[in-house]
LONU-948059 format. One line per 2 residues: number of its first residue (from 1); their letters; for each residue x, y, z of N, C-alpha, C, O. Coordinates in steps of 0.2 Angstrom, whole numbers, plus 5000, padded with zeros to 4 digits. Each point is the difference from the previous one (the first is absolute). Last residue first. Layout:
<sites>
NUM	A	X/Y/Z/X/Y/Z/X/Y/Z/X/Y/Z ~ ...
</sites>
This chain:
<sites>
65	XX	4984/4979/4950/4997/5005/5003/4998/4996/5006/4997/5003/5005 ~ 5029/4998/4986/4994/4995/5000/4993/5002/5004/5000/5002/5006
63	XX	5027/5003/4982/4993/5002/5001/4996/4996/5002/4997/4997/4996 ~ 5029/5004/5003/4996/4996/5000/4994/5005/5001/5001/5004/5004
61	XX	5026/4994/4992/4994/5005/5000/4995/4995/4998/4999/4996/4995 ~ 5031/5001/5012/4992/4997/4998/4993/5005/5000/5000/5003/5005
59	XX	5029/4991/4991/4997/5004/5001/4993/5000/4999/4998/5000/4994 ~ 5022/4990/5002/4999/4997/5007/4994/5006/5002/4998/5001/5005
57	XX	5015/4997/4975/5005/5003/5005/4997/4997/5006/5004/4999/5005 ~ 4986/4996/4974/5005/4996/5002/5005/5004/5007/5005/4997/5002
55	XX	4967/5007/4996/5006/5001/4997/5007/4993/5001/5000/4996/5004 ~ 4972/5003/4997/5008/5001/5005/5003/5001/4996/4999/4996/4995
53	XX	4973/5009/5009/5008/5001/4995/5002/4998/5004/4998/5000/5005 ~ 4974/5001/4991/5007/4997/5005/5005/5000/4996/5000/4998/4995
51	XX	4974/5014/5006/5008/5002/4997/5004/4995/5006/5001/5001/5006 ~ 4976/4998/4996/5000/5006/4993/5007/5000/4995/5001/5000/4994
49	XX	4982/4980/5023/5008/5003/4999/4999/5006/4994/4997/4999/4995 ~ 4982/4994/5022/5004/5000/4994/5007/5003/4999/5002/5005/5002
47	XX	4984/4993/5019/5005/4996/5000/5004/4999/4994/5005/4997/5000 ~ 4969/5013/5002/5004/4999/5006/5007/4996/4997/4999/4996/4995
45	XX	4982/5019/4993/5002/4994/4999/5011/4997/5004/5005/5000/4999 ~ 4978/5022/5000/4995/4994/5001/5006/4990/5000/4999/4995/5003
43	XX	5009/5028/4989/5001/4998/5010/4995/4996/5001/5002/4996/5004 ~ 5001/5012/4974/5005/4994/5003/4999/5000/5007/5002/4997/5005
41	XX	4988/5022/4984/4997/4994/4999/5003/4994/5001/4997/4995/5000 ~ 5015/5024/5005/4994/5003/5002/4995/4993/4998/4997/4997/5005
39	XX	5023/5005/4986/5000/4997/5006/4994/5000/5005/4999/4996/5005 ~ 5004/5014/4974/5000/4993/4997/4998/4999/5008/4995/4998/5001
37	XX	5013/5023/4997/4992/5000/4998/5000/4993/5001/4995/4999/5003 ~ 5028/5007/5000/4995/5000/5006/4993/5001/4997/4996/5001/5005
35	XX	5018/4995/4977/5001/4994/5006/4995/5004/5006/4994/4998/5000 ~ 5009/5015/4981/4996/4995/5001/5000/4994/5006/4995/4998/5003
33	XX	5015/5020/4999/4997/5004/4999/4994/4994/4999/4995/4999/5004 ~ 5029/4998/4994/4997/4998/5008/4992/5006/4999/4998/5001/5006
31	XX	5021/4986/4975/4992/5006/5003/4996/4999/5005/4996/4996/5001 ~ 5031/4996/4993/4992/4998/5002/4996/5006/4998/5001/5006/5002
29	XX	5023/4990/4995/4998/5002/4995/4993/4996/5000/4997/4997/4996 ~ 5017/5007/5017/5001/5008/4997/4996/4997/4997/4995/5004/5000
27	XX	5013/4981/5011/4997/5003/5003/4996/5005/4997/4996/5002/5003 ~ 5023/4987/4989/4994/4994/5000/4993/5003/5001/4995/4999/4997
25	XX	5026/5013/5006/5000/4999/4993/4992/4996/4996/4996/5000/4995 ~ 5017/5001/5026/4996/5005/5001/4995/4999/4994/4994/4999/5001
23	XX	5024/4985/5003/4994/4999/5000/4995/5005/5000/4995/4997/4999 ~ 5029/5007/4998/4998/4996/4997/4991/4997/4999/4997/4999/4995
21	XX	5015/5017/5021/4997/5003/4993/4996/4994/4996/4994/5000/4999 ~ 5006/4992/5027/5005/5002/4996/4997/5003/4994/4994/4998/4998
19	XX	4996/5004/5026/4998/4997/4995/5005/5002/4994/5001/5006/4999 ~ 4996/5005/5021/5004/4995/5003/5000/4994/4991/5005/4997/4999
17	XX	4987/5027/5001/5007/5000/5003/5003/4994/5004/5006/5000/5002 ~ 4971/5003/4990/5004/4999/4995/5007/5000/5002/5004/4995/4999
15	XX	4973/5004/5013/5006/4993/5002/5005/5004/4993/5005/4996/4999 ~ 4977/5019/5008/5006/5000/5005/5005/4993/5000/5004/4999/5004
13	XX	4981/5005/4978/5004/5008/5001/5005/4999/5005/5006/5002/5000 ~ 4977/4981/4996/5004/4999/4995/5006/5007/5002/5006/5000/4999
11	XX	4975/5001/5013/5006/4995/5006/5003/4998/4993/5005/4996/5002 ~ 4981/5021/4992/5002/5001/5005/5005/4995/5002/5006/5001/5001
9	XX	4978/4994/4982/5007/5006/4999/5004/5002/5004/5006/5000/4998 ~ 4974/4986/5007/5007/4995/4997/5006/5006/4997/5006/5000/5000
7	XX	4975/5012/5010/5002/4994/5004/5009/4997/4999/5005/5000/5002 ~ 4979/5012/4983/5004/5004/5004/5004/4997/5004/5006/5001/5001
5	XX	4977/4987/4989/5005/5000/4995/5005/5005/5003/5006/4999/4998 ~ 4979/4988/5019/4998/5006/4994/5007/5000/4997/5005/4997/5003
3	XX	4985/4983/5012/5003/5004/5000/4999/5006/4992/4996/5000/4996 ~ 4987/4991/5023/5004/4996/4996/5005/5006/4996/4999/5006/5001
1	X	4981/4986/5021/5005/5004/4998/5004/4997/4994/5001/4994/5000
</sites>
């Protein structure tokens, strides 16, 4: 199973309302289109980091497949 670019639409849709403007700004500006075709070939490869953030506020997003 892996995930579909509807997918990552989907749970980006339902964390907006906890995720401040300032950062939306970040998010806006993925192609979640491509990212979920990409991931389809990264599943092979167990425990790569995609995306590690900390903010100074304290706020962290980690991808790891």
């Amino acid at each position: 199973m892996y995930i579909t670019s509807i997918d990552v639409l989907f749970l980006v849709h339902l964390s907006e309302k906890h995720i401040p403007k300032r950062e939306r700004e970040y998010i806006n500006c993925i192609d979640f289109d491509k990212l979920g075709a990409s991931l389809k070939y990264l599943k092979y490869n167990k425990g790569l980091k995609l995306i590690d953030i900390k903010t100074q506020e304290g706020y962290m997003v980690k991808i790891v497949i």
